[in-house]
N, C-alpha and C positions, 0 to 999 in steps of 0.2 A: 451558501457559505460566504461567501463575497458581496460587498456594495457593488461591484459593477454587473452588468447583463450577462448573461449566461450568453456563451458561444453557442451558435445551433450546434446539434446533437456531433460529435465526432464522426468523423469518415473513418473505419475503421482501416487500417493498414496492419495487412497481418506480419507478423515478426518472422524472422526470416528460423529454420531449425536449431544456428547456432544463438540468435536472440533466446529462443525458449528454453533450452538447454541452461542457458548462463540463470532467468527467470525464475525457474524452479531450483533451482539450487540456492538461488538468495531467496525466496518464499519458506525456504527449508532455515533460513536462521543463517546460512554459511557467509563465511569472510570472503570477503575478496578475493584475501592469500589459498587460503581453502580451496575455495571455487578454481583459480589458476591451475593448482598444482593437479587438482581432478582433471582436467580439460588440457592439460600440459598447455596453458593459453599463458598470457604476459596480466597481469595486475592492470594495464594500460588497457589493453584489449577491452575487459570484461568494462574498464570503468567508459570506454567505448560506445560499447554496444550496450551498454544500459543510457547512455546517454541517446543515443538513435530512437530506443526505445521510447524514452519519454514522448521524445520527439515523435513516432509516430501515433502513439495514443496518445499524444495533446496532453501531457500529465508530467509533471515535475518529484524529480524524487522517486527513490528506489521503492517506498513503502506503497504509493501512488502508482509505480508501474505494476507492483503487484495486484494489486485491485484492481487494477484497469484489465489485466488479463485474466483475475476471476469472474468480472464480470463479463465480458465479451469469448470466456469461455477458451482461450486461448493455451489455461493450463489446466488441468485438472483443480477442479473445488476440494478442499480437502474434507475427508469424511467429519459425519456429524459428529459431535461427543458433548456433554455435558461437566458443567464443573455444580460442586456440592453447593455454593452459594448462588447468591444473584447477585449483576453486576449494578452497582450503582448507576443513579444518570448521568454522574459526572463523570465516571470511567467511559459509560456507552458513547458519553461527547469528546473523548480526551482517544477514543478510537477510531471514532467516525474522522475527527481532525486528520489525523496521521494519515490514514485509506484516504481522504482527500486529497491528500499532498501539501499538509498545515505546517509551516513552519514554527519554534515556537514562539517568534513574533505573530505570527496569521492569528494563532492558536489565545493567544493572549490578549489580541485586540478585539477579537469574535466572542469570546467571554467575559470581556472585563476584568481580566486579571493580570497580574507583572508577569512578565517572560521565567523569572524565576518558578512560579508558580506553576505554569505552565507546564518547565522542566520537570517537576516536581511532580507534576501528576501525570506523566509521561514516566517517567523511571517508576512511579509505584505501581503502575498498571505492568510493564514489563517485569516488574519483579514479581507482583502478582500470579501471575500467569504463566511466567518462566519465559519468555522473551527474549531469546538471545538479540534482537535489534528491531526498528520496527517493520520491515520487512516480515520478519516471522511474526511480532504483533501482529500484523494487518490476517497474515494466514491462520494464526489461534484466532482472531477472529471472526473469519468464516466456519473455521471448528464448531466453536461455541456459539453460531447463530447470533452475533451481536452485529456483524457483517452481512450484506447481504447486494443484489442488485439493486437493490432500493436506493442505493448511494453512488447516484450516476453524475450528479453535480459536482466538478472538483476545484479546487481552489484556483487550478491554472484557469478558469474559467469554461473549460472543455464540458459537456454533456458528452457521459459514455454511452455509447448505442446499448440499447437491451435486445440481447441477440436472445434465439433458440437455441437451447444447446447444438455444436456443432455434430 
C-alpha cells in the first residue's frame, strides 16, 4: 500500500465490550448520533473509543477499524451474498484503499489520479452498493467477497495478524 516498510505483523490488543459494541454498530452504516442515542453514550464518547480503537489495532480511520476487526475476527464477518454484476478493478482497488485506511490523498497518490478522482470513485462505489459511509462500504465488502483477510497490509503501515476464528 505504502512506499515505506511494513510494521512487523500487529500485537493484537482486543477491544474492550463497550469498543465492540460502538464497532458494529458503525460496520452497520450507523451515525454517530444514531449510535449515541442507541447506547444512551455522548457523540464525544463513541468518537473516543473509536479513536482507542484505531490505536489498538495499529489502523487509522473508522472504515480501517472495521477491517481490522473482521479480520482478527473480533466482530462477526457479515454473511455472504452476491450482487447480479462483477465489480470492476478499479472498484476492487477504490475498496481495498478504504478497508486500508486510504485517505483520498493516500488513495490518489497510490493510483496516479487527482484527489477529486479519487472522491469520485469513492461516492460511485458507495452509491453503487448503497453505502451509507465507508465503514459499511468496507462491511458490504466482505458481504460481497471483494474483502477478505488477504488485506492485512494497511496504510498506517500496521500488518493485521491472521487469526483463527475465535
Amino acid at each position: 500500500m505504502s512506499a515505506r516498510l511494513a510494521r512487523p505483523p500487529a500485537t493484537l490488543l482486543d477491544l474492550t465490550p463497550a469498543q465492540l459494541r460502538i464497532a458494529n454498530k458503525i460496520a452497520q452504516g450507523r451515525s454517530t448520533e444514531t449510535i449515541a442515542s442507541d447506547l444512551t453514550i455522548t457523540a464525544g464518547t463513541i468518537n473516543v473509543q473509536m479513536k482507542h480503537c484505531g490505536q489498538k489495532l495499529g489502523v487509522r480511520g473508522r472504515a480501517a477499524v472495521v477491517h481490522a476487526c473482521f479480520v482478527t475476527w473480533q466482530i462477526q464477518r457479515p454473511e455472504k451474498a452476491a450482487l447480479p454484476d462483477a465489480f470492476s478493478d478499479e472498484e476492487i482497488k477504490t475498496w481495498r484503499m478504504v478497508a486500508a485506511g486510504a485517505t483520498s490523498k493516500d488513495y490518489a497518490e497510490t493510483a496516479g489520479i487527482s484527489r477529486n478522482e479519487a472522491l469520485r470513485r469513492f461516492r460511485a462505489l458507495r452509491e453503487r452498493v448503497k453505502a451509507d459511509n465507508g465503514p459499511h462500504l468496507v462491511s458490504l465488502g466482505w458481504r460481497y467477497g471483494v474483502l477478505d483477510e488477504s488485506l492485512v497490509e494497511m496504510v498506517s503501515g500496521t500488518v493485521l495478524p491472521v487469526l483463527a476464528r475465535r
